[in-house]
N, C-alpha and C positions, 0 to 999 in steps of 0.2 A: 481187404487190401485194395480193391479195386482204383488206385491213382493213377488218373491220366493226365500227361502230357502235351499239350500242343502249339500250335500257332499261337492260340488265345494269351500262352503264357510271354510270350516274342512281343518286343519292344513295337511299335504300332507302323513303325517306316519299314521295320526286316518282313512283317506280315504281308502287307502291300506288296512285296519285290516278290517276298516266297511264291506267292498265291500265282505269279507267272511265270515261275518254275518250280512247278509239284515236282520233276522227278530229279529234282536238286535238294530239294528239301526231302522227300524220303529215303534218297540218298545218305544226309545228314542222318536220320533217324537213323536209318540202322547201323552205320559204321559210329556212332554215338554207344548205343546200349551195346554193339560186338568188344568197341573198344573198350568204354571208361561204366558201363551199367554191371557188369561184374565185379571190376575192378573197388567202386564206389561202394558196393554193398559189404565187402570182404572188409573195407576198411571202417564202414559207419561199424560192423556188428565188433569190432576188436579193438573201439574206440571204448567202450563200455566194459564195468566190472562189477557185472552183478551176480545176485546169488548162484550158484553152481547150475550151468545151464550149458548140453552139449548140443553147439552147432557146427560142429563138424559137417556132419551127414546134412543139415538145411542150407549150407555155404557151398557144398557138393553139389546142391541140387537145383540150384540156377541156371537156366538156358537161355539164350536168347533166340526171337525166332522170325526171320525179318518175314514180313507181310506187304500184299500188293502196294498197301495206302501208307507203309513204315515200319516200324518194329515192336516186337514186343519184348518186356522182360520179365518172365515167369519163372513160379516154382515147384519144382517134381516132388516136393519135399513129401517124406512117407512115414510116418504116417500125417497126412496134413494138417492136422488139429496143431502138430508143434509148431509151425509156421504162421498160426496165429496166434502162438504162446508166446513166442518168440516176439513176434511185432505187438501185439496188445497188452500182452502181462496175461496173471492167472488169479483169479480173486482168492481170496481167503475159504478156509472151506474144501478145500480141492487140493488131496496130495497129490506128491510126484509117483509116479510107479518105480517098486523098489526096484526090480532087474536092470533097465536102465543107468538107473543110478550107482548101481552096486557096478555097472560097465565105466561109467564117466570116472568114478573114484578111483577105479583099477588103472583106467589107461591116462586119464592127468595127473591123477595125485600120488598115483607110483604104489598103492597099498594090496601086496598080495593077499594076504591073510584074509580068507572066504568071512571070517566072522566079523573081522574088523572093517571089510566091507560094509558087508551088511547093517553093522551099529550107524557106521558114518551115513551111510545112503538113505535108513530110516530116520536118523535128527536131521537129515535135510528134508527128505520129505515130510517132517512134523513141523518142521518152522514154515517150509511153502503152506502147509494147511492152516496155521495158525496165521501166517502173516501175510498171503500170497506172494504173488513177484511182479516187480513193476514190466514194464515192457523195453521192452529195448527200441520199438519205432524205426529197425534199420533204414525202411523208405521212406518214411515223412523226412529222415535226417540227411538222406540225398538228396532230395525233393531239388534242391537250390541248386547244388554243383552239376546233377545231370544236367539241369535246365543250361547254368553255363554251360558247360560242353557242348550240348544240343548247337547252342548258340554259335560258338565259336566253328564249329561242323558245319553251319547253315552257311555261315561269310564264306567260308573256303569254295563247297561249291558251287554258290553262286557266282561265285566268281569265274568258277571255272565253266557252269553254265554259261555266262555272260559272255564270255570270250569265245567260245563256241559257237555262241547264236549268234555273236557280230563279227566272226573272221570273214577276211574277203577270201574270193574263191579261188 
């Protein structure tokens, strides 16, 4: 997962400005990923409808964590293998685990019945092995809107750096 964000991605005139106010621009950064980096990922993952996949518990598990140099947007997800299942897909070959599933069936698809669970949760985990599952990319698919936001965060306060650095006394 490792995407990063920066200046480099900023139009080449907002880079120049940023670079003589870093604590304007990380400013931007965090109040960007506080406000719209959860917001954004909640909406890339429910933008998609793919095979029987619970991110519940990986949409939970989003923090952001502002740092000296800006922010970060991580995830606590547990166990972490699904949060690369989640973003990459799962090859062929490789079932789902049936307890899980036999959880996701119960609490989305409304099926009490232990046995009828269990059928349903095992044809999905024989099609994931037969077919695997593509990925969903939640980040690559933010990739552009955080970047605007980022952007539109940087004008604000630069601006209000600017005003700052050249009020009279």
């Amino acid at each position: 997962m490792g995407d990063v964000l920066t200046l480099d991605d900023m139009p080449k005139v907002m880079r120049r400005i940023a670079l003589g106010y870093k604590d304007a621009v990380i400013r931007a950064a965090q109040i960007t990923l506080e406000k719209d980096g959860l917001r954004l990922i909640n909406r890339s993952i429910h933008r998609t409808k793919p095979m029987p996949i619970d991110t519940g518990d990986y949409l939970a598990s989003w923090r952001v964590a502002r740092l000296a140099d800006g922010a970060m947007l991580y995830s606590e997800s547990s166990p972490r293998v699904k949060a690369g299942v989640i973003e990459y897909g799962r090859r062929p070959g490789v079932g789902i685990p049936i307890l899980p599933l036999m959880e996701w069936v119960r609490r989305k698809l409304g099926v009490t019945d232990y046995k009828q669970q269990r059928s349903i949760a095992f044809a999905i985990s024989m099609k994931a092995k037969r077919q695997g599952r593509a990925g969903l990319y939640p980040l690559a698919a933010i990739r552009r809107d955080l970047r605007d936001a980022f952007e539109k965060r940087i004008k604000v306060e630069l601006v209000k750096a600017h005003r700052k650095a050249t009020r009279w006394g």
